[in-house]
C-alpha positions in Angstrom: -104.1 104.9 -20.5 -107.1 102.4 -20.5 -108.9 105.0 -23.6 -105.1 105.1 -25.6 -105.5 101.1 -25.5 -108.2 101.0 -27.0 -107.3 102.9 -29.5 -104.5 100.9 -30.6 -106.4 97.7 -30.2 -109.4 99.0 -32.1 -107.0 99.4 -35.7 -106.3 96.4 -37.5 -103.4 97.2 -39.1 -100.2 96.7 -37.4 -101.2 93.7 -34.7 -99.4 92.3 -31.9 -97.6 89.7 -33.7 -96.0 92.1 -36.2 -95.1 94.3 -33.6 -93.0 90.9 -32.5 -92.1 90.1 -35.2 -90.2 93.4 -36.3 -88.7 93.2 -33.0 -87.1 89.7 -33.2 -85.8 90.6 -36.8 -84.2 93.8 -34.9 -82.7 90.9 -32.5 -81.8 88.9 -34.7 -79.5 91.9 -37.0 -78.2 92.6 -33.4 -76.7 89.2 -32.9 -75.2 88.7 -36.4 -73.6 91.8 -36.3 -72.6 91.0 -32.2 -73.8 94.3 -31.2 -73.7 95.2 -27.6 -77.4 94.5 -25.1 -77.2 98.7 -25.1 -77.1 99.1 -28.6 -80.2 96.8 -28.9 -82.2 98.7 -26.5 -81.2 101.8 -28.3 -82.6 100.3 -31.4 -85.9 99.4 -29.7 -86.3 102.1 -28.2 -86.3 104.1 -31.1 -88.6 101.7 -33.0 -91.2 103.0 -30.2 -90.1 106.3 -30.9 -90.9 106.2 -34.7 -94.1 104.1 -33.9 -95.7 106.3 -31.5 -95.0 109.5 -33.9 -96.3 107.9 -37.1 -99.2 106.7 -35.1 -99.4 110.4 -34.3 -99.3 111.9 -37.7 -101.7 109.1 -39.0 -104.6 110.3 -36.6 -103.9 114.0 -37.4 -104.1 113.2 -40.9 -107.3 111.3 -40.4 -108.6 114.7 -38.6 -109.9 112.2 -35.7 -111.1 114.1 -32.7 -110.0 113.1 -29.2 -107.1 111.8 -29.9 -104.1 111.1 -27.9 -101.3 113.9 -26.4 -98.0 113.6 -26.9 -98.0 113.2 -22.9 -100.5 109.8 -23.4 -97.8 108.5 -26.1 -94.9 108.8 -24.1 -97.0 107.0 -20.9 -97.3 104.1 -23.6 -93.3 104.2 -24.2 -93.3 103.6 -20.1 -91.7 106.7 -20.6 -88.6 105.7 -22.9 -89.2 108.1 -25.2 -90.7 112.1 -24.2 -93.1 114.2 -25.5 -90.1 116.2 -27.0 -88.6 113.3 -28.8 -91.9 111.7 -30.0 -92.7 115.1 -31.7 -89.1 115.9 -32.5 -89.3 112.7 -34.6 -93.1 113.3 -36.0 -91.0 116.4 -37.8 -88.3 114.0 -38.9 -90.5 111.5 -40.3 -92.8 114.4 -42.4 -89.4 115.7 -43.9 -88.2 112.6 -44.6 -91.1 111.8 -46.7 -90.9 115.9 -47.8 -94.4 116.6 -46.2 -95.3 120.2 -46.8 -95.5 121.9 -43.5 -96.3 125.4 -44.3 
């Protein structure tokens, strides 16, 4: 866990306070709309889910070696999200943006 930490605090890109940010604007939609406390954790939740898999297609893409597992990603979901989901959504995400996989 202590080597996928520093990973994520070593780029500069997305930093702690965006990461807050996105998640209080998430709140924030919640409450106007008056959306249940489960529906809101759902929501998070899958904000992990999409973050931990584009981080994972961003470091294949960069050809980096050592990189994570799918098994060190979920560990840094405290386990909200599995290895299955986190890759079933790293397809999702390269057809969405009609990545060629073949």
């Amino acid at each position: 866990r202590a080597a996928l930490e520093g990973l994520i605090s070593r780029q500069k890109i997305v930093t702690g306070e965006m990461r807050r940010m996105v998640v209080d604007w998430l709140i924030e939609v919640h409450l106007s709309y008056r959306c249940s406390e489960p529906s809101l954790c759902l929501t998070i939740q899958e904000f992990q889910t999409v973050g931990v898999a584009a981080f994972m297609i961003g470091f294949k893409h960069a050809e980096e070696e050592g990189g994570p597992t799918l098994d060190h990603l979920s560990d840094m979901t405290e386990n909200s999200s599995s290895p299955a989901q986190i890759q079933a959504m790293e397809f999702d995400i390269l057809e969405a943006v009609k990545f060629d996989l073949s």
